[in-house]
Rosetta silent file (secondary structure, phi, psi, omega in degrees, C-alpha in Angstrom):
SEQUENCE: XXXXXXXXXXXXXXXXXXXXXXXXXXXXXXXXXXXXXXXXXXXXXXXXXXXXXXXXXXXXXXXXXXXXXXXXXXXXXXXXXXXXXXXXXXXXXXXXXXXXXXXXXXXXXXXXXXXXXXXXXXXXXXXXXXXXXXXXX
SCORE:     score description
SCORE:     0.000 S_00000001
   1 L     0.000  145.545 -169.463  109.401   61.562  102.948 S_00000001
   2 L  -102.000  153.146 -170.723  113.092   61.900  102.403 S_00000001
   3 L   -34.737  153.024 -177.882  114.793   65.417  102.861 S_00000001
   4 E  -120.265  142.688  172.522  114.673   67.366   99.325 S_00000001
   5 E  -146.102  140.902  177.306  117.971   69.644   98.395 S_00000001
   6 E  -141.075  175.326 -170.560  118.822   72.237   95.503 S_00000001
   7 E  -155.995  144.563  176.384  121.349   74.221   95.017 S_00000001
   8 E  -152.887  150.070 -177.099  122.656   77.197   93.495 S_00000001
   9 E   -92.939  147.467 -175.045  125.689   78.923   92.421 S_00000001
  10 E  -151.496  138.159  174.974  125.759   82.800   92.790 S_00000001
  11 L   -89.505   97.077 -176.519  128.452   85.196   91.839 S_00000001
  12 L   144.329  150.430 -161.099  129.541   87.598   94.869 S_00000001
  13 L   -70.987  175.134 -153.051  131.291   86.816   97.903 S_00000001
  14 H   -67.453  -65.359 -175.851  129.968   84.614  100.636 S_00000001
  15 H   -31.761  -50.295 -178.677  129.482   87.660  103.343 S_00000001
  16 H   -89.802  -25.645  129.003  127.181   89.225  101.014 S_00000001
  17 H    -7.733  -72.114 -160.591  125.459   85.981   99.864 S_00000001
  18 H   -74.636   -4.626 -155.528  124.862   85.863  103.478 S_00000001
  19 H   -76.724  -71.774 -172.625  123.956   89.263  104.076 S_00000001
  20 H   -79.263   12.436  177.797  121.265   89.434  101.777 S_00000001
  21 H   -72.607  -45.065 -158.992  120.239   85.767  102.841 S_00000001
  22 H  -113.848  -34.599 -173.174  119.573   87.027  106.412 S_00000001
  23 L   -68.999  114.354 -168.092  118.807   91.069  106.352 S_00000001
  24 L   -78.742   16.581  164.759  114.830   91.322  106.347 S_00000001
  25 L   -87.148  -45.940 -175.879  115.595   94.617  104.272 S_00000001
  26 L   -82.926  -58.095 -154.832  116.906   92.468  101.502 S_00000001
  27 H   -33.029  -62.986 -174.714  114.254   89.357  102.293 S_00000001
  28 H   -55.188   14.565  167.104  111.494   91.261  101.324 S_00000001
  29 H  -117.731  -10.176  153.024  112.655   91.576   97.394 S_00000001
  30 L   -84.445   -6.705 -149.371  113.550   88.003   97.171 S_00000001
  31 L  -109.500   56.969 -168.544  111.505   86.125   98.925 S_00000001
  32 L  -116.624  156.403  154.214  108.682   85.007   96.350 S_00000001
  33 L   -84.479  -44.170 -175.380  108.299   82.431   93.873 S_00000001
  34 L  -134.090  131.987 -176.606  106.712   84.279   91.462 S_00000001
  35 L   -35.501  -40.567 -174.498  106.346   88.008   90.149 S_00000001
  36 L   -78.376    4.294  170.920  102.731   87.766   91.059 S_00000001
  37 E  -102.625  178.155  128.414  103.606   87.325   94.704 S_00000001
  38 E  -136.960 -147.499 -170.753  105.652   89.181   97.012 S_00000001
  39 E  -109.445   79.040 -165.735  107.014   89.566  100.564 S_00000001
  40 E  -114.519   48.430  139.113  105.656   92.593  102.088 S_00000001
  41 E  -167.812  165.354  167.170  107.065   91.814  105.234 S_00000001
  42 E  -143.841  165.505  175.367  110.170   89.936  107.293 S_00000001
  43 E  -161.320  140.364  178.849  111.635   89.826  110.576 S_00000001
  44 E  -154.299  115.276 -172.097  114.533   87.752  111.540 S_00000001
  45 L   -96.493   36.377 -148.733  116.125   87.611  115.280 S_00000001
  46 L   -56.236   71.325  173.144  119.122   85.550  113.217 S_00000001
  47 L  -149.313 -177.695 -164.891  120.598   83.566  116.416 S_00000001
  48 L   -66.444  152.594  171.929  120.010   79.781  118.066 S_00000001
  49 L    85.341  -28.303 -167.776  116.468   80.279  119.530 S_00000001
  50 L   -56.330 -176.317 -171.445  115.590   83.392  117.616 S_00000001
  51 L  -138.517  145.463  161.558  112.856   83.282  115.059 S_00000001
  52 E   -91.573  132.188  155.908  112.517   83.891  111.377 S_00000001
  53 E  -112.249  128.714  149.213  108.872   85.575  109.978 S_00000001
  54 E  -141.371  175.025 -151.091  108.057   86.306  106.795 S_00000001
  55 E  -138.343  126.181 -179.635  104.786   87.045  105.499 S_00000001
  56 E  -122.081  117.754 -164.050  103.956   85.927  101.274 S_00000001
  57 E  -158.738  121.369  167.837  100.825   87.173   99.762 S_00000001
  58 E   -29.548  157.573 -174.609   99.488   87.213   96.163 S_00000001
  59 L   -88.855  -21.594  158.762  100.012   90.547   94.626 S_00000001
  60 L   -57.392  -45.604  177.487   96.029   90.593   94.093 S_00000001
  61 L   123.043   -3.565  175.327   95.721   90.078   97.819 S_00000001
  62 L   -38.055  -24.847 -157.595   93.658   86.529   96.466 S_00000001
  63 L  -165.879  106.444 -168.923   96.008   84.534   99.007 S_00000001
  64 E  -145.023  155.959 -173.271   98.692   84.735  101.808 S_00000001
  65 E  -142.474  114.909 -169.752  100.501   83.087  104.264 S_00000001
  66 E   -83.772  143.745  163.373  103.101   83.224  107.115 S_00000001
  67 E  -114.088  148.453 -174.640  106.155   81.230  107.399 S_00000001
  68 E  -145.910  101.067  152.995  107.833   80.879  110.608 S_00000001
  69 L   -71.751  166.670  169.376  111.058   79.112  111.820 S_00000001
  70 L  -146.116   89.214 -137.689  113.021   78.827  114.601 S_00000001
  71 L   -53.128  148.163 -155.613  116.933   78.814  114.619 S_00000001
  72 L  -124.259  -68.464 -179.768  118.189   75.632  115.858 S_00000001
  73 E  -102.381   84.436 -172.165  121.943   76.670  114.548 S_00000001
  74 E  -112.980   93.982  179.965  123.574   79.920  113.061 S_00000001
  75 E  -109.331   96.033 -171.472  127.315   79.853  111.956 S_00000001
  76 L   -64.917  157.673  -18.485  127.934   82.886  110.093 S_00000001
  77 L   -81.994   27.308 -147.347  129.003   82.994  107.112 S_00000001
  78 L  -107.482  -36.910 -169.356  128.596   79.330  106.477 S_00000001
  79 E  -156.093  136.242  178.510  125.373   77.562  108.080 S_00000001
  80 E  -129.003  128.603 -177.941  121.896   78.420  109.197 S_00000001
  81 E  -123.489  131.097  159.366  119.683   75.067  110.718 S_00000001
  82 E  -144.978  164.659  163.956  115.710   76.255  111.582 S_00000001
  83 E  -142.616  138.030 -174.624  113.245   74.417  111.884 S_00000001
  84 L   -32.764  154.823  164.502  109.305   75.218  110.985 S_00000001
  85 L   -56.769  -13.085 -170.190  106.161   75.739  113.168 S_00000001
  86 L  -115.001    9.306  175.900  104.974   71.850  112.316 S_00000001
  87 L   112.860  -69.645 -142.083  108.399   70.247  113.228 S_00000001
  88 L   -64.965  135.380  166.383  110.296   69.735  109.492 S_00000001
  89 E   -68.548  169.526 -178.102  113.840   70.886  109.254 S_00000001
  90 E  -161.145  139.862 -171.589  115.784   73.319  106.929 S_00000001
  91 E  -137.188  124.167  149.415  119.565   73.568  106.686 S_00000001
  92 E  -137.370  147.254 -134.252  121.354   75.990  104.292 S_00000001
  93 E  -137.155  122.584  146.570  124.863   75.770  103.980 S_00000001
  94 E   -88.887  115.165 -167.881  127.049   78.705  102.245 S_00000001
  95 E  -127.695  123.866 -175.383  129.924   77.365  100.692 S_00000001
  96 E   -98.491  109.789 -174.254  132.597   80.259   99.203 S_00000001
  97 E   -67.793  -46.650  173.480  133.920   78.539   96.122 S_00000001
  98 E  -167.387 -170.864 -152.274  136.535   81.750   95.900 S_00000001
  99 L   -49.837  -49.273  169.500  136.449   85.504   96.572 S_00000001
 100 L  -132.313   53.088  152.497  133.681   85.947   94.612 S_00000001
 101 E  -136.132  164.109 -161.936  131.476   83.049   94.317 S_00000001
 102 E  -116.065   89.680 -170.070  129.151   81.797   96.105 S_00000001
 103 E   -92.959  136.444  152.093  127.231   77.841   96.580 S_00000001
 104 E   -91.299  136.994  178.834  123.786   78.010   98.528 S_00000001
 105 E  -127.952  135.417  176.554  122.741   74.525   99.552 S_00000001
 106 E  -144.980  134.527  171.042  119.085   74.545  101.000 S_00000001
 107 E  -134.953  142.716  165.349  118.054   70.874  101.933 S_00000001
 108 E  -165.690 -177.954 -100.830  114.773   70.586  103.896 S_00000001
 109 L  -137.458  118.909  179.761  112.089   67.999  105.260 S_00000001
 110 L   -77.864  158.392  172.136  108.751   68.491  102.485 S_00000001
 111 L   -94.709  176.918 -161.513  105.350   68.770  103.933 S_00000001
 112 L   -90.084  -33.130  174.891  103.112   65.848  103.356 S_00000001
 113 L   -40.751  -48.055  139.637  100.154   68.138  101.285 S_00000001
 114 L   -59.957  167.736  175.129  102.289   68.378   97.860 S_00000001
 115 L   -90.729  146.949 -178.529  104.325   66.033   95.536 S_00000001
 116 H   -57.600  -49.764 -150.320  107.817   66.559   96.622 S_00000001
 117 H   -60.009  -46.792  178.418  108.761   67.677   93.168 S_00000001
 118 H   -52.439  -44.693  174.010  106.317   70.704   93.293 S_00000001
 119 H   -22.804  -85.078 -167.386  108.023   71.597   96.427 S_00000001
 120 H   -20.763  -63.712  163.387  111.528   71.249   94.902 S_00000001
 121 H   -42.713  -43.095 -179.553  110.307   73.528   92.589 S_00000001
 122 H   -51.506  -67.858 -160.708  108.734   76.103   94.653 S_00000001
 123 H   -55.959  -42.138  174.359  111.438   76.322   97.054 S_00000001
 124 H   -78.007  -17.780  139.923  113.887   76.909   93.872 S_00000001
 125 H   -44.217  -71.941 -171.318  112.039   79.699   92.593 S_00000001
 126 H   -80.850    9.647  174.207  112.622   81.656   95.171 S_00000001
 127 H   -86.149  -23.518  173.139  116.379   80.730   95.757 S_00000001
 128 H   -42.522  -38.766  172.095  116.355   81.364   91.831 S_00000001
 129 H   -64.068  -62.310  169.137  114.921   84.757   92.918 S_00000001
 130 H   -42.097  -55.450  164.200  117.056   85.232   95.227 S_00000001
 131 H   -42.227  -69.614 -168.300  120.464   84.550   93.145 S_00000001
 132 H   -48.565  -43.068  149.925  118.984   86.804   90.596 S_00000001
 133 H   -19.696  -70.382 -164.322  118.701   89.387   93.567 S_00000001
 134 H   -96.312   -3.409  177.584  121.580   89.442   94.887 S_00000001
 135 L   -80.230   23.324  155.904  124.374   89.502   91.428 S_00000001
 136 L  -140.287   25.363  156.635  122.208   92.245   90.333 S_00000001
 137 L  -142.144    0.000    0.000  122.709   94.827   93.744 S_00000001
């Protein structure tokens, strides 16, 4: 399946874009698709070898899951490459349009269980979440 990419524009400079991209103080209020889920927990060792955890679980407690990468690349503020416990890449790319905006680029390798498109979606909740995050702290 070929790589899937979204994108989003966010208002506030790139350093803090990346800030709250990578600090597992901020992950855990962004990192959801949906109001019934949350994060309630992250850890990020953000350098080549180091590993990203975060932990997503219904807000009933019906359903949860860990995600886990492992940095391949990290060139602050501009590009973070990991890639997942099953192999599939993830690239996101900060690009500072001016002082204070901000492009997110996320492009990354779908798993074979879903239609791509549900992915797309998924994955664009939570940068949607995210955006909304960080232009409102």
């Amino acid at each position: 399946m070929e790589p899937i990419t979204i994108e989003i524009t966010i208002l506030s400079p790139v350093q803090k874009v990346w800030e709250y991209y990578s600090d597992p103080e901020h992950i855990i209020k962004w990192n959801f698709a949906d109001e019934s889920w949350h994060c309630p927990a992250a850890e990020n060792d953000l350098r080549t070898g180091g590993k990203l955890r975060t932990r997503m679980e219904a807000k009933d407690g019906s359903f949860g899951f860990d995600f886990e990468g492992t940095y391949d690349e990290v060139a602050p503020p501009e590009k973070i490459r990991y890639h997942l416990e099953d192999g599939r890449k993830v690239e996101v790319v900060f690009k500072e349009i001016d002082n204070n905006t901000t492009n997110v680029e996320i492009t990354f390798d779908p798993e074979q269980q879903n239609p791509s498109e549900m992915q797309r979606e998924g994955w664009y909740a939570i940068l949607n979440n995210f955006h909304k995050y960080v232009e409102n702290h």
